[in-house]
C-alpha positions as CSV (number, residue, x, y, z in Angstrom):
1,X,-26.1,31.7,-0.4
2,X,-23.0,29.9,-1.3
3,X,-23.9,27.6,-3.4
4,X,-26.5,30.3,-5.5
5,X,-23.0,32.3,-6.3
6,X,-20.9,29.5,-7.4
7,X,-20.9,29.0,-10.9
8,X,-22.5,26.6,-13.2
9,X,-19.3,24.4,-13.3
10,X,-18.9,24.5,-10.0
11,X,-22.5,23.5,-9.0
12,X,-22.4,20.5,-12.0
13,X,-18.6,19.6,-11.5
14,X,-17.0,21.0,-9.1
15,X,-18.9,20.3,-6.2
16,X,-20.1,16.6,-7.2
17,X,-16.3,15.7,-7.6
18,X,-15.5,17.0,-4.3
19,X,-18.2,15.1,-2.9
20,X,-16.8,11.7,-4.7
21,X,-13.8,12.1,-3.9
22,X,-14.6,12.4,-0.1
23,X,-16.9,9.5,-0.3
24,X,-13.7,7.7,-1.7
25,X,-11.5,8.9,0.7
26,X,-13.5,7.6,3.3
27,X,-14.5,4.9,1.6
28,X,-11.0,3.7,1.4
29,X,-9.8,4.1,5.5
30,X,-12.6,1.9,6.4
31,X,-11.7,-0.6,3.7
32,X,-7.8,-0.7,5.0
33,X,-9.0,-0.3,9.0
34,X,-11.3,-3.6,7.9
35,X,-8.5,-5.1,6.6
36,X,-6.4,-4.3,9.2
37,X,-9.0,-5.7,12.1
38,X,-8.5,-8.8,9.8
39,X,-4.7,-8.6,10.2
40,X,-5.4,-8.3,13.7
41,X,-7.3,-11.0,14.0
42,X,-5.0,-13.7,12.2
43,X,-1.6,-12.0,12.9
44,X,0.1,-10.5,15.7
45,X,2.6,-8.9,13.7
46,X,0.3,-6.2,12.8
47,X,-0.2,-4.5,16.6
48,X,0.9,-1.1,16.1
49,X,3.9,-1.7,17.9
50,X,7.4,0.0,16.7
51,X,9.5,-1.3,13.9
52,X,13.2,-1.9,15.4
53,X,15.2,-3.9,12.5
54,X,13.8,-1.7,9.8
55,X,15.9,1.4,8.7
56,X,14.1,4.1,6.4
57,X,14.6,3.4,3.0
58,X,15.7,0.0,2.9
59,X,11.6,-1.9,3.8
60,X,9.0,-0.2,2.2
61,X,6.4,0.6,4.3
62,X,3.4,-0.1,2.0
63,X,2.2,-3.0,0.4
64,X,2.0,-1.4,-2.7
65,X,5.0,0.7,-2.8
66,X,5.2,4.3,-4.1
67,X,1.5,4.6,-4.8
68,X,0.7,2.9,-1.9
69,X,3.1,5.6,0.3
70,X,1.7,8.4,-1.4
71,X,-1.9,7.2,-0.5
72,X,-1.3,6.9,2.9
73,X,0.3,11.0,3.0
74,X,-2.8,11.5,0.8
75,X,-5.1,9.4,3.8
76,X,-3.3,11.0,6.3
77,X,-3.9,14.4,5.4
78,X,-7.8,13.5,4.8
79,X,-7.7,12.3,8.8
80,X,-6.1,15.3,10.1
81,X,-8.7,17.7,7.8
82,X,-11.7,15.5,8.7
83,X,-10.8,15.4,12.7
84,X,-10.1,19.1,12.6
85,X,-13.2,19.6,10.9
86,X,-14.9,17.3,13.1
87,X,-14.0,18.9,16.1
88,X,-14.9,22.8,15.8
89,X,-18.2,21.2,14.3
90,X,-19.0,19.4,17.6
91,X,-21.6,21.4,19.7
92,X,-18.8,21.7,22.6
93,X,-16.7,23.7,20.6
94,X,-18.2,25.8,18.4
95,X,-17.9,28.2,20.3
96,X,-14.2,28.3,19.7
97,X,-13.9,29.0,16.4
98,X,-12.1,31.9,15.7
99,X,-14.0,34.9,14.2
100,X,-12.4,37.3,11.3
101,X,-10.8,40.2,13.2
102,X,-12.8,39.9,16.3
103,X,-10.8,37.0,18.1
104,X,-9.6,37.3,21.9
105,X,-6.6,36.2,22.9
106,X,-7.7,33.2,25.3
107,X,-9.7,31.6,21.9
108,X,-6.6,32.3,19.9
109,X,-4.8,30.2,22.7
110,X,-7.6,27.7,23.2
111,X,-7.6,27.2,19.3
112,X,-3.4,26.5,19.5
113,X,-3.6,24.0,22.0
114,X,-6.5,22.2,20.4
115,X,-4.6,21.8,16.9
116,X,-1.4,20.9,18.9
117,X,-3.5,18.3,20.5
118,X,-5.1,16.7,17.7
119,X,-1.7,17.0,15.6
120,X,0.2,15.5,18.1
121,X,-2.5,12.4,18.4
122,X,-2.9,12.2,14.2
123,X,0.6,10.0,14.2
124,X,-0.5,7.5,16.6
125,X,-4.4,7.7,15.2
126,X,-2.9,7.0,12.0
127,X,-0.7,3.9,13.2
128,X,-3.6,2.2,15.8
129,X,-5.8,2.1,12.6
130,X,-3.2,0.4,10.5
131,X,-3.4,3.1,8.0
132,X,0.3,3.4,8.5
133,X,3.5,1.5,10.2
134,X,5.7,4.4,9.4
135,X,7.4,5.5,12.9
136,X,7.8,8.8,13.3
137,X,10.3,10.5,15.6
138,X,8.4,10.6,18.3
139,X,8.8,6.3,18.1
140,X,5.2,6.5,18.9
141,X,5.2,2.5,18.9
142,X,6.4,2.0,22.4
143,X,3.3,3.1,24.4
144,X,2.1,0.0,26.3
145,X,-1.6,0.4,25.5
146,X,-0.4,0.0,21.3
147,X,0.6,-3.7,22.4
148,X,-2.9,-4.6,24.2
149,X,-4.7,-6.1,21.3
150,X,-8.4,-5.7,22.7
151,X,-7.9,-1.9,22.9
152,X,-6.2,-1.2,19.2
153,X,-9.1,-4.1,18.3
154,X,-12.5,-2.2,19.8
155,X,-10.4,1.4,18.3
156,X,-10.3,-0.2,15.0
157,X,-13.9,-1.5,14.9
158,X,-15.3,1.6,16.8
159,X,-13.5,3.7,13.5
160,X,-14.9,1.0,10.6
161,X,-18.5,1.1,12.5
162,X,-19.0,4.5,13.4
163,X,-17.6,5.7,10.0
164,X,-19.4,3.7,8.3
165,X,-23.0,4.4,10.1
166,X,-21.9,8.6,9.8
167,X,-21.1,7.9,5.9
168,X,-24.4,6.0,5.0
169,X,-26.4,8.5,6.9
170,X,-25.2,10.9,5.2
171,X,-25.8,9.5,1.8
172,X,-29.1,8.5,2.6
173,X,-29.9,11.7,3.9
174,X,-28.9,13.3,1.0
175,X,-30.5,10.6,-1.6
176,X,-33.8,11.3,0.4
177,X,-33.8,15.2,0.2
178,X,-33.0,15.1,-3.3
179,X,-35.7,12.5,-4.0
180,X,-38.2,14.6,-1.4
181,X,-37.0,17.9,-3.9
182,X,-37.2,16.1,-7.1
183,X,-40.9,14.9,-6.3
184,X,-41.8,17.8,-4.6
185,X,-41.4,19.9,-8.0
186,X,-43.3,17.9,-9.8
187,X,-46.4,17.4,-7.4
């Protein structure tokens, strides 16, 4: 019903864009968690582990500098939209979305513990997949499981796999019902 409302631009601009740019977004953390499971692989240096000679704003933190740091804020932010997303769309929790003006108080609570929970995990979700090596406050580095280089190894290939599978399903699944539509009208 959505979709019949928006206008024109919207349905031939608006919403193609969107649906690039996602693809490129997504595209572009399992090309940098690949290259990181390659880092891994050949270096030790790159275990997320904590950074304790470098002082903020005198080592850059990205390869590519200032568009490289904005990327990973812009990465980042994509993660922490796709995981909340991600999670109220999980058949275990659908239930706990909240509803427009008819929300009890135990959802209300349920939904502030769950977004503390996954904001609290984004920093060191972010640094295990090598998307960043910016330490936050919390010096999220030192957890002993960050230095055991099967676990951050299976996490990274677990993202780059299951990512990958989700996104090409998805594309083909939508390649296929637009082919099934296109034919359809015509037969």
């Amino acid at each position: 019903e959505l979709r019949h409302r928006a206008s024109p631009w919207q349905r031939n601009l608006g919403y193609p864009l969107a649906m690039l740019g996602l693809l490129a977004l997504t595209g572009i953390s399992v090309l940098i968690v690949c290259f990181h499971v390659l880092e891994l692989l050949l270096d030790d240096a790159a275990m997320p582990r904590g950074i304790q000679d470098a002082s903020l704003g005198q080592v850059s933190f990205s390869i590519f500098g200032s568009f490289g740091a904005a990327l990973q804020v812009v990465l980042i932010f994509y993660l922490m939209v796709s995981s909340v997303v991600g999670f109220y769309s999980s058949p275990l929790f659908t239930r706990l979305l909240p509803e427009r003006q008819d929300t009890p108080l135990t959802k209300i609570i349920g939904n502030c513990v769950s977004l503390l929970v996954l904001s609290s995990a984004l920093p060191v979700f972010s640094r295990t997949l090598g998307i960043t090596r910016f330490d936050l406050l919390g010096d999220f580095g030192r957890f002993n499981w960050l230095g055991n280089f099967y676990i951050v190894f299976l996490y990274n290939m677990g993202f780059a796999g299951l990512t990958t599978l989700c996104l090409v399903k998805r594309v083909s699944w939508a390649v296929q019902a637009e082919l099934i539509r296109a034919f359809g009208e015509e037969g």
